[in-house]
N, C-alpha and C positions, 0 to 999 in steps of 0.2 A: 820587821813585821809591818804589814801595809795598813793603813785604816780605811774599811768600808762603813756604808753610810750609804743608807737607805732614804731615797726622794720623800717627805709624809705621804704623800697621795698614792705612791704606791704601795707602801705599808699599810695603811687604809685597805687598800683594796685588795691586798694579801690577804688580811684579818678578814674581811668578808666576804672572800670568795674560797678559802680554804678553811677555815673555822677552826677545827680543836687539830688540823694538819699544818697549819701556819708555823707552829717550834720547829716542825721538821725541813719546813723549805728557811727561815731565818739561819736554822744552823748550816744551811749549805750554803747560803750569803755568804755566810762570817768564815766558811773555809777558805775563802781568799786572801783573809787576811793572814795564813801561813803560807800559802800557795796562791798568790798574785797573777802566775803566769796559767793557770787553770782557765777554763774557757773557749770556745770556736772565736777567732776573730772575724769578723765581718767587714771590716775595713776601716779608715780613717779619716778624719777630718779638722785639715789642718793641725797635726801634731796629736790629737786624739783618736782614740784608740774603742772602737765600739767593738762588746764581745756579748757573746750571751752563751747562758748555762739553763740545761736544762732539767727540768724536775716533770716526771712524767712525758705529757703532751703538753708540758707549758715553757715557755723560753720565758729568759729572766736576762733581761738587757741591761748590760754599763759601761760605762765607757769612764776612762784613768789615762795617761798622760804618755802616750809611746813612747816618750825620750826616755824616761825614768824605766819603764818597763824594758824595755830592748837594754841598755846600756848597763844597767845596772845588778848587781849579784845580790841576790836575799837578804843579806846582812845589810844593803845601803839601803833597802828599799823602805825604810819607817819613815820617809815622810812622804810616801804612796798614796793618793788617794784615790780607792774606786768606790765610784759612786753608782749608782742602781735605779734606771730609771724611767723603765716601763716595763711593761710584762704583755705575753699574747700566748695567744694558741699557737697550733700549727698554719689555721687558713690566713688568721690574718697578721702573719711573719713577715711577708714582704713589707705591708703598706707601715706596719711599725716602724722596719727600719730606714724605711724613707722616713717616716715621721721625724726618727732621733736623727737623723742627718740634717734635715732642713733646719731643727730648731739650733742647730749646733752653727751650722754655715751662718743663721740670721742672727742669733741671739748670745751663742759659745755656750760653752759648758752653765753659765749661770744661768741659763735660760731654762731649768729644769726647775719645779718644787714642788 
C-alpha cells in the first residue's frame, strides 16, 4: 500500500474552497493509496512522475517516483510515496503544470509545501 500526503497549503485550500465537500475529494486522494497506478500521467521529470485525478471540473496534481511505480507490483509498492501538490480548474491546467514542472526541474520534489 502506497502513502499519500497532501502539500498543507493545498489542504488549505481544499478546506476552503470545497467546504462541508472537502471529505469527499480527501477520500478520493487516499484511493491511491490501494490503487497507486490510478491517474492521467502528464509526464516526467527526471525520474518523477506528474499525474492528476480529477473531481468534477477540478484537476488534483502529484507527482511519486516512476521507478517504483513502472517496476513495481502492489504488494512492493508500501514505500510509495505520492504526494499532492496543487490543484486548478480546467482554464488554468496548462500554466499549472508548467508550474509543477519548473519547481521540480529548479527545486526536485522538496521544493513543494
Amino acid at each position: 500500500m502506497a502513502k499519500v500526503e497532501i502539500v498543507h497549503s493545498l489542504f488549505e485550500e481544499i478546506q476552503k474552497k470545497f467546504k462541508g465537500e472537502s471529505h469527499k475529494i480527501i477520500d478520493l486522494i487516499e484511493t491511491l493509496e490501494t490503487n497507486p497506478h490510478k491517474g492521467k500521467l502528464l509526464g516526467n521529470v527526471a525520474g518523477i512522475v506528474i499525474k492528476e485525478i480529477k473531481y468534477k471540473s477540478f484537476r488534483f496534481y502529484f507527482i511519486t517516483d516512476g521507478h517504483k511505480l513502472k517496476f513495481f507490483d502492489e504488494s512492493s509498492l508500501t514505500d510509495l510515496l505520492i504526494r499532492f501538490v496543487r490543484m486548478s480548474d480546467k482554464k488554468s491546467q496548462q500554466k499549472t503544470i508548467e508550474e509543477i514542472k519548473k519547481i521540480l526541474i529548479t527545486l526536485g520534489a522538496g521544493g513543494f509545501n
